[in-house]
C-alpha positions in Angstrom: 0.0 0.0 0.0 1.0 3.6 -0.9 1.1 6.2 1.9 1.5 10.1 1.3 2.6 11.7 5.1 2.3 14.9 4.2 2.8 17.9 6.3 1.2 21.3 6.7 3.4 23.0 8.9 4.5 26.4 7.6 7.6 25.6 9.3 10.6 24.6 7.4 12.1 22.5 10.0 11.5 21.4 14.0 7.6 21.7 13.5 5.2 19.5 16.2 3.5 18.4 12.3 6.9 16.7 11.5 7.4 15.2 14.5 3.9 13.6 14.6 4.3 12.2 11.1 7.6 10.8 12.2 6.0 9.0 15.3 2.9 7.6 13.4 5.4 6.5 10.4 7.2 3.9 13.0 3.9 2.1 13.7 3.6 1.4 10.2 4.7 -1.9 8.6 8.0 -1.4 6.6 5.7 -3.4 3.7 4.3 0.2 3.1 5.9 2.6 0.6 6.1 5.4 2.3 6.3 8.8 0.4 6.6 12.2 2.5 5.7 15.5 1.3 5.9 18.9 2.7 3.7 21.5 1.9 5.4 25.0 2.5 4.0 27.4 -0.3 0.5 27.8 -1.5 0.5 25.3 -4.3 1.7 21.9 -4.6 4.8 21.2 -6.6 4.9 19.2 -9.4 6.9 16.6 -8.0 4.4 16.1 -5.2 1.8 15.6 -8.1 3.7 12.8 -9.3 4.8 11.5 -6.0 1.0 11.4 -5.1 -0.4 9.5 -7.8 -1.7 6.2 -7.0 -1.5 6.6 -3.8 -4.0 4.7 -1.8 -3.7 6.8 2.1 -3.2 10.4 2.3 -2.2 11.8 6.0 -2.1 15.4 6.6 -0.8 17.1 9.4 -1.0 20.3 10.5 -1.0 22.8 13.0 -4.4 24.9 14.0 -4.5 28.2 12.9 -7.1 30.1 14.0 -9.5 27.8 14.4 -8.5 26.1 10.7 -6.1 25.3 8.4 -2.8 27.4 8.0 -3.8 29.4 4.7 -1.4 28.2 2.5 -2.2 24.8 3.1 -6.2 25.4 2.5 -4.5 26.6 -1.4 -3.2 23.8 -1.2 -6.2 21.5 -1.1 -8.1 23.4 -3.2 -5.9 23.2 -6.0 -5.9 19.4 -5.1 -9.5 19.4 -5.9 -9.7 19.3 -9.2 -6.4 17.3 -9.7 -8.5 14.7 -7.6 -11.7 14.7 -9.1 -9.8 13.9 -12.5 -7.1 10.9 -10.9 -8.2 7.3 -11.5 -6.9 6.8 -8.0 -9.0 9.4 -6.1 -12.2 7.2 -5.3 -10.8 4.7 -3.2 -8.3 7.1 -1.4 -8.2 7.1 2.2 -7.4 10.5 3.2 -6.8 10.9 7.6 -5.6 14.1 9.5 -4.1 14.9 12.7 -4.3 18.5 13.9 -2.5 20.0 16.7 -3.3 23.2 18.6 -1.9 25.4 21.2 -4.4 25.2 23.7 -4.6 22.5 26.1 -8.1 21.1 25.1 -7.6 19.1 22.0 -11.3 19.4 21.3 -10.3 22.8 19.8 -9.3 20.7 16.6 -13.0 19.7 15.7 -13.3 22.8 13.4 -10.3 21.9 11.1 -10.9 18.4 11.0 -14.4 18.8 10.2 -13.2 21.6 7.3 -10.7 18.7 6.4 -14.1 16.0 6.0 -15.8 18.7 3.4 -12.8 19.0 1.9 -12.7 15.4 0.8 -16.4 15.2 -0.5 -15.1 17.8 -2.7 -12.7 16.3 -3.9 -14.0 12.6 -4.1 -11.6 11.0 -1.4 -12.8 8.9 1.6 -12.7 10.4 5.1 -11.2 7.9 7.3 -11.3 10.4 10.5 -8.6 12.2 12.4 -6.8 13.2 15.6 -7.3 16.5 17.5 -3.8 16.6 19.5 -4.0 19.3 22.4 -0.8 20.8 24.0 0.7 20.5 20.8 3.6 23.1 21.8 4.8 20.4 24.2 5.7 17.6 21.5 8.7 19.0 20.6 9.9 18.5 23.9 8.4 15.1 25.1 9.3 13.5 21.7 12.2 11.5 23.5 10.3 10.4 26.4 9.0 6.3 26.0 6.1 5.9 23.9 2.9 5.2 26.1 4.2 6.3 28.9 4.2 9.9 31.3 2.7 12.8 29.1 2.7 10.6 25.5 0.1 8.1 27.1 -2.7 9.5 25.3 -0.9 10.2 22.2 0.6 7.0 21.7 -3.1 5.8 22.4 -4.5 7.3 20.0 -1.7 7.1 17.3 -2.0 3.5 17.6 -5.5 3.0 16.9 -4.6 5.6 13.6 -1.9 3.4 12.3 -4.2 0.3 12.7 -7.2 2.1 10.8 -4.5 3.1 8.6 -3.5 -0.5 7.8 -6.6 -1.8 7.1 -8.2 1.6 5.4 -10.8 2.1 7.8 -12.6 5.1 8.7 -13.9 5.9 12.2 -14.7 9.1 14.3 -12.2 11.6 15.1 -10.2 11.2 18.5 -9.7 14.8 20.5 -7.3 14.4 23.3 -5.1 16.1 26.0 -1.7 15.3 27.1 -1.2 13.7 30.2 0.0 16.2 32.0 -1.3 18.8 34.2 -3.2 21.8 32.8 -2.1 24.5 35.3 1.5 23.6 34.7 1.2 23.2 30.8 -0.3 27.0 31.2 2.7 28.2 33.5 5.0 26.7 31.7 3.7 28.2 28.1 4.0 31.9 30.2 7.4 31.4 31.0 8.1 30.7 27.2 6.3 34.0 26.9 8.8 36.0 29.4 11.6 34.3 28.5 10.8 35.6 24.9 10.4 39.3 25.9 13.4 39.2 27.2 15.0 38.0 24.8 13.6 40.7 22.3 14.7 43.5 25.1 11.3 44.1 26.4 9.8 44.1 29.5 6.9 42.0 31.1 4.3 44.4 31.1 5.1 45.0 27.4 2.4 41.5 27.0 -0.4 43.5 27.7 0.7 46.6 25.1 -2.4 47.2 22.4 -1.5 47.5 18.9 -3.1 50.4 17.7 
């Protein structure tokens, strides 16, 4: 079976999106052909055209941005649309995403996963479902710690049961989660990110509440 991982992240490098792809990838059996895309610009290359013909699973990733899509990802996928609709391969394409937000609540996701499910009526792909990944700022620096275990329980969770429906091409109803890990110290430690940044940019604390005029 062909598998596209491809991922949404405006970031070049280090992006939570990559990481998750990477994780995810391991639980697949090396009998898949694997092909990885990233989508940085707002159309698709010509070489990821090709790359994704006849591909029989698509899975996105991407981080939420403002309650959807990054922007240049959405151009993306519409320009996939018609390139779709005309591929031989497009009606029995499994297309999955995983979606990770900033806030702690990874019910936050819904939204974009849902805009992600329209997406694929439109252009003729199945919906197998997706992950809603809350906390996704802390990724980067759990991504050592043992699978299943501390603050990745969840997420290894629910990135198995992915990779199974994955396997098999089967679709089912999205998974929202949390890490495991307390929300009042996921919140003070984003604020010290915060202060640590002003600080670095010469500024002071109270300069976080400045309006922009």
């Amino acid at each position: 079976m062909k598998i596209s991982m491809i991922n949404g992240s405006p970031k070049v490098k280090d992006s939570a999106s990559g990481l998750i792809l990477k994780e995810l990838q391991t639980l697949l059996s090396p009998e898949h052909e694997i092909v990885n895309l990233h989508f940085t610009k707002k159309q698709p290359g010509r070489n990821d055209l090709e790359l994704l013909q006849d591909c029989d699973v698509m899975v996105y990733a991407f981080p939420l941005y403002v309650d959807s899509l990054p922007s240049h990802l959405l151009s993306c996928l519409i320009s996939l649309e018609e390139y779709l609709k005309n591929a031989a391969f497009s009606q029995t394409c499994t297309v999955y995403a995983m979606a990770n937000c900033g806030f702690y609540e990874g019910h936050q996701n819904t939204l974009a996963l849902d805009i992600m499910k329209s997406w694929c009526a439109r252009a003729g792909v199945i919906w197998g479902g997706g992950l809603g990944i809350g906390a996704g700022g802390m990724l980067p620096m759990i991504g050592g710690m043992t699978a299943g275990q501390g603050p990745k329980k969840n997420f290894s969770c629910a990135l198995h049961t992915l990779s199974d429906r994955i396997s098999h091409k089967e679709t089912g109803e999205n998974i929202c989660f949390s890490p495991n890990f307390p929300r009042i110290l996921y919140k003070l430690a984003g604020e010290m990110g915060w202060r640590q940044a002003v600080k670095n940019n010469g500024l002071a604390r109270r300069d976080l509440w400045n309006k922009q005029v």
